[in-house]
N, C-alpha and C positions, 0 to 999 in steps of 0.2 A: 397484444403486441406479438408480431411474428420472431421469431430467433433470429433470422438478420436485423431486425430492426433495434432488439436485445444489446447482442454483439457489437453493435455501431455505438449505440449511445453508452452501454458500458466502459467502450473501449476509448470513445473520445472522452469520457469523463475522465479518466484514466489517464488519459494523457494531455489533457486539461491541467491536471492536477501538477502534472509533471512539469510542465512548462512556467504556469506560474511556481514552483517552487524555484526552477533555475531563474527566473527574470528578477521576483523578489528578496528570495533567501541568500541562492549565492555570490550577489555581487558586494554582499557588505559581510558574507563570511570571510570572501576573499581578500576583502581591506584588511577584514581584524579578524584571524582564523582562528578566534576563541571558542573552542566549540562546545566546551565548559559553561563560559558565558552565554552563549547564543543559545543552550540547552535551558539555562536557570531565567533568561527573558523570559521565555512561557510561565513563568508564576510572578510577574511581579507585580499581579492586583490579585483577588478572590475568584473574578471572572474567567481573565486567562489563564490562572489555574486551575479552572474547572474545564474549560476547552482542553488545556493542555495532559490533565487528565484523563480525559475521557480519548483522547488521541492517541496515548501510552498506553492505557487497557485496549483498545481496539486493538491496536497492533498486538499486544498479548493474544485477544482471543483469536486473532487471525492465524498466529503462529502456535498456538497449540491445536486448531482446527486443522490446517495443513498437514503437521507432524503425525493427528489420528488419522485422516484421511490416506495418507501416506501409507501406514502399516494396514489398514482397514480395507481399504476401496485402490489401492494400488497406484495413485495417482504421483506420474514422477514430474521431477522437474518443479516442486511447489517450493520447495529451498530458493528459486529464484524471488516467489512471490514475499518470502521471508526478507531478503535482501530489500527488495524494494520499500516493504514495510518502515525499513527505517529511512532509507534515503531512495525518492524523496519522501516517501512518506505512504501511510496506510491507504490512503484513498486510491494511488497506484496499487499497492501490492494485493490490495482488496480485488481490484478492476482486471488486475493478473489473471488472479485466481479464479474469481468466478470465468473467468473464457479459459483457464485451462482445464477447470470440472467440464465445462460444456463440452469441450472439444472429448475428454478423456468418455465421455458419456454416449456420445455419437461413436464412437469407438476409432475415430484417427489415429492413426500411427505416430508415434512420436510423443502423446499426451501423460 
């Protein structure tokens, strides 16, 4: 797989993700803007709380991978992929990050 072809499909997965989160999630947070509740749906079988777990530890190991790579490898700007991790969620802030190591790697300005 060539590096544009990477960055394409990374990037639309990425915001794939994104769009179904606004089309599904925020039109019934914005009915009932429980976000207490809307958090504690994700466990109310064994199953989705095992999806819902393993969604909460990603975004963990994403945000402590960021924070080393930060002091490590110099990489600025991954505090955004942080954000994203929680809303809409890891699979953005994941799709972030990996294009902003690529970009910081290639050596771009601004990465």
């Amino acid at each position: 797989m060539s590096r544009r072809a990477f960055q394409i499909i990374v990037g639309a997965l990425g915001l794939l993700f994104a769009l179904f989160f606004a089309v599904v999630v925020l039109p019934p947070l914005g009915a009932d803007p429980d976000v207490l509740g809307a958090f504690a749906a994700g466990f109310v079988n064994p199953y989705a709380a095992g999806y819902a777990t393993d969604a909460i530890m990603c975004r963990c190991v994403l945000a402590t991978w960021v924070v080393y790579e930060a002091k490590t490898q110099g990489i600025r700007h991954g505090w955004i992929a942080v954000v994203l991790g929680l809303v809409p969620g890891v699979a953005t802030g994941f799709a972030f990050y990996l294009l902003l190591r690529l970009r910081h790697a290639r050596g771009d300005s601004g990465a």
